[in-house]
N, C-alpha and C positions, 0 to 999 in steps of 0.2 A: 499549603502544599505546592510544591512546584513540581509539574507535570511536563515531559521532552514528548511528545507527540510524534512518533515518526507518519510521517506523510507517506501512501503509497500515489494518490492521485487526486486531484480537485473536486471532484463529484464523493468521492471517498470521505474527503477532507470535513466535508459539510456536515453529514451525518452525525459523524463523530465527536465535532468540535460542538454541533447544538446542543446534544448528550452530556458530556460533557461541564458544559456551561453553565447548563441549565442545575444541573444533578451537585454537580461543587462550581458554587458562585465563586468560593473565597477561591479556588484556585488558579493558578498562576501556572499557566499554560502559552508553552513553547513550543515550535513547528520544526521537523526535521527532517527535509528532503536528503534519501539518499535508498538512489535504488538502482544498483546496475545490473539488473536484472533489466533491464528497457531495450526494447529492439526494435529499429536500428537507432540510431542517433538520434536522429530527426524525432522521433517519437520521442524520447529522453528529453527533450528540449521541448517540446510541444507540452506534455506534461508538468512540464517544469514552470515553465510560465503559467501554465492554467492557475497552478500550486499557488503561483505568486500573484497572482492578479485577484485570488477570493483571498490569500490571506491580508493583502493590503486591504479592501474591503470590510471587511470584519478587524482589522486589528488584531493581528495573528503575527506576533513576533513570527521569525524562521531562521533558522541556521540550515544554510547551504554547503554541502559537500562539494568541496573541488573538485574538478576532474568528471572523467565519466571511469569509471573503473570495469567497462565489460569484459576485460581480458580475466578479469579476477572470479568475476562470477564463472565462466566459462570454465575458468580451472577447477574449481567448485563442484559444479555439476556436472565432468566428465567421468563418464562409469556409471553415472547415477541419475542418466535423462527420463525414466520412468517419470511418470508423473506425481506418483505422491513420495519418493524420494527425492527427486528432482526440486520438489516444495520447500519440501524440509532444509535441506540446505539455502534455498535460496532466503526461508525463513530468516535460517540461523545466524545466514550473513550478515542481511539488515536487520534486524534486533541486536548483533552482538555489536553495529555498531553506534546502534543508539544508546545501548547501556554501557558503552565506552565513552560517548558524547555525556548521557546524564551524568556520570560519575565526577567528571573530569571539569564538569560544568555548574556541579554543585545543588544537581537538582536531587529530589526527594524519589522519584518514581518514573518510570520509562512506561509506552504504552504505545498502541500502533492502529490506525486507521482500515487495516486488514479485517480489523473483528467484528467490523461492520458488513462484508460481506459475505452471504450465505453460499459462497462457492469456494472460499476458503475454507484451509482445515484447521478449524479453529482450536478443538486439542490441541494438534499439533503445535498450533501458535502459542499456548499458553503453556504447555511444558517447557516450552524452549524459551520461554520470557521466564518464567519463573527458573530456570535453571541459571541462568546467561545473570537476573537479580541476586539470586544468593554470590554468585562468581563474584559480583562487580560490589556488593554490601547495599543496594539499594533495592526498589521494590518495583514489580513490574505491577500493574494495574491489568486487573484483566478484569472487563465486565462484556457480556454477550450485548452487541452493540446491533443486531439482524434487526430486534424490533425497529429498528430504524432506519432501515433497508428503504421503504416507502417515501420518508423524509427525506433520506437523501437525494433520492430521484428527481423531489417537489423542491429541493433548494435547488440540484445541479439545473434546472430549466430556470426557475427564478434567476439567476446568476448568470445563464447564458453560459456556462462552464460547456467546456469539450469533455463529451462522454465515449472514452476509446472501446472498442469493440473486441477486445482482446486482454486479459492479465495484462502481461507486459513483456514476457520473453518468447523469442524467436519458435520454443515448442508451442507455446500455445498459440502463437498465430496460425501455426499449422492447424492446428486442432482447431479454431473455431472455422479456417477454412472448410477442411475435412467435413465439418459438421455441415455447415451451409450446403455444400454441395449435394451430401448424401438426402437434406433435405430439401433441397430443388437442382436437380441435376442441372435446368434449362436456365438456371439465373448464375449458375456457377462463374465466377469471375467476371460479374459487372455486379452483381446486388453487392448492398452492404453485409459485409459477415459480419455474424452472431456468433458466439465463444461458446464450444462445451462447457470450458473454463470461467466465461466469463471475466467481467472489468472486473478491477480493484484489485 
């Protein structure tokens, strides 16, 4: 089986790709950063190396997205910045373009490093992969990847990976700000913030 792996982030990446690994030896698994959902720039590229620094590591083919496309996501999720609307679409975005990449690519099955994390809405993720698979004629993979929520943590420190404190779009920076603050007003704007949202 040949598996397109969309990458959301490096610490992400790890969980998933053990899972994985481990679960189908025989499979033939590829890496596919693309997420303009990243705010700002800087973070998009900080991420983006981390991505590429464990995949070399481990021997994780990847196919990289040109560009930064955050003009695109923005148009996306205008009207629709709620948060669990606001998801969805951002879902939809990057999985419609992974199961354009599988397709196009000749892989057997699309799947995404999202389903590893217990702050995702994983329905959500898996309707829209299975919807966006039937569209494209190939198969999305969907297996609840949480139990390995713990492992991921134990590789992203093995690994020295950058663990971001935030999803990755400009709402939920807000919101893990929001969150820290309501939870120590006095450390507001110097402590590290912690995500309602949370990474990945």
């Amino acid at each position: 089986m040949k598996l397109l792996l969309h990458t959301c982030c490096g610490p992400c990446t790890t969980g998933a790709l053990a899972f994985l690994r481990e679960e189908f030896a025989s499979a033939d698994v590829c890496g596919l950063f693309y997420n303009p959902n990243i705010h700002p720039y800087a973070e998009h590229e900080r991420r983006k190396e981390c991505v590429a620094a464990y995949a070399s590591e481990v021997g994780l083919p990847m196919i990289w997205s040109e560009g930064y496309e955050m003009p695109l996501y923005f148009r996306q999720v205008a009207g629709h910045e709620e948060r669990s609307e606001r998801c969805a679409t951002c879902y939809r975005l990057r999985l419609a373009r992974t199961a354009q990449e599988a397709r196009e690519r000749g892989f057997d099955a699309f799947t995404t490093t999202l389903l590893i994390s217990p702050y995702q809405q994983q329905s959500v993720i898996r309707s829209i992969g299975e919807e966006l698979a039937e569209k494209n004629g190939i198969q999305f993979f969907f297996e609840n990847l949480r139990r390995g929520w713990g492992e991921r943590g134990r590789l992203a420190r093995e690994h020295h990976l950058y663990q971001q404190h935030y999803c990755g779009c400009i709402y939920s920076e807000v919101e893990a700000a929001t969150a820290r603050q309501r939870a120590s007003p006095r450390a507001a704007g110097t402590a590290t913030l912690r995500p309602e949202s949370a990474p990945g």
